[in-house]
N, C-alpha and C positions, 0 to 999 in steps of 0.2 A: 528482382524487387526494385522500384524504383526509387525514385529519390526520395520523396516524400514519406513514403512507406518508414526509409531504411533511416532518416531523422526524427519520423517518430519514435519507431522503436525503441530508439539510442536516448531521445527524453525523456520516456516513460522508463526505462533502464534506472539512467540517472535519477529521475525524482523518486522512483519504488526505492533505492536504494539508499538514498540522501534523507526520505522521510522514513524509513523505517530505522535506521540509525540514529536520527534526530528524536521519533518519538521513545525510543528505544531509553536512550540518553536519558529524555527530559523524563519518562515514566521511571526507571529505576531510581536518577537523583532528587526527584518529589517522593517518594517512597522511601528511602534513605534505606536503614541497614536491616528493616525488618523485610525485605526483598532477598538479601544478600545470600540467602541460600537455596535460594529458586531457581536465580539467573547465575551462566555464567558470566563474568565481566566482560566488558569490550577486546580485554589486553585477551582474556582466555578463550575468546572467541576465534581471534585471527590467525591461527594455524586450517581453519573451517572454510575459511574463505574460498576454497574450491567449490565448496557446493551453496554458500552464499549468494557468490554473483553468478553462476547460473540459475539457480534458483530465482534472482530477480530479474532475469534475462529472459525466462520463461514465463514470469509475471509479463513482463510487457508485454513481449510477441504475442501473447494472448489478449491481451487487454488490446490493444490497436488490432488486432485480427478482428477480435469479438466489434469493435465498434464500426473498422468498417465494413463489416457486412450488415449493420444494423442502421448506419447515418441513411438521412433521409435531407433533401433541401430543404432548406430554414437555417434558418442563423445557428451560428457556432457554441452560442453559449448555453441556450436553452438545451442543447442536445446533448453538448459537453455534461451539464449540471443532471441532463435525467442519467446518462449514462454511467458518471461517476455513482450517483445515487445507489442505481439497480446492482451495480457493480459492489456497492458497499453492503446492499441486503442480503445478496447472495453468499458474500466472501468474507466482509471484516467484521459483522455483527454477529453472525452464527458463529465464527472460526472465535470469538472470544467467548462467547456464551457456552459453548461445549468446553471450553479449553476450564473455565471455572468451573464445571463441573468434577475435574480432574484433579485439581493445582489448588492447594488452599490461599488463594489470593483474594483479596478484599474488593468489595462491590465497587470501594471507590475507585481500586485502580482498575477494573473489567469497565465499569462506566467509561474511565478518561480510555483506556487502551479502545473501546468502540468507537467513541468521539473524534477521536482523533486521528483513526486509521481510514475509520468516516470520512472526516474529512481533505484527509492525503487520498485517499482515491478520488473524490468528488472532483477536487481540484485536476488532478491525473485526467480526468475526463475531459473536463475544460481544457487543457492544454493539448492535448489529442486531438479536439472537434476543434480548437482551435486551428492549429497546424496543417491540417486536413481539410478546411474550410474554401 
């Protein structure tokens, strides 16, 4: 693996991990206590942490595989932004859509958990075609 490769991986590691913590965070503490028996907390989370950070270890390595077998020359950003996109129709829209189908959670918070996850990958994309550019 080369350089390149082996610092993307490691950002898209980092930001999978950093924005699902963050949107994690910021959706349970806008939701306040009527979530409180859905989710377990951060603190009751971290014994899990082995299957955690591979799990967003395997997000990336697939995310930066998947993209570069798919970059094309042209600028960084437009490729970044489609690939983040297709990456969020695929994965973080259906993967909450289905999940409310299961989980009695509320429209607003499947909306903001779409939007948001949305947007943590779209970004992930740009950062990726960026670095690869």
């Amino acid at each position: 693996m080369n350089r390149k490769i082996f610092v993307s991986v490691l950002v898209a590691f980092l930001m999978s991990l950093a924005l699902g913590l963050l949107g994690r965070g910021v959706l349970l503490h806008a939701n306040g206590e009527a979530l409180a028996t859905l989710f377990a907390t951060l603190v009751q989370q971290f014994p899990y942490a082995n299957v955690l950070l591979p799990a967003h270890l395997l997000i990336a390595v697939g995310f930066v595989w998947i993209y570069l077998q798919q970059r094309q020359d042209g600028p960084f950003l437009g490729q970044g932004l489609r690939f983040g996109l297709a990456v969020a129709t695929f994965m973080a829209i259906p993967v909450f859509l289905a999940h409310h189908t299961v989980h009695p959670e509320s429209t607003t918070l499947v909306a903001t958990q779409v939007l948001s996850q949305s947007a943590g990958v779209t970004l992930m994309g740009v950062v990726v075609a960026w670095l690869n550019a």
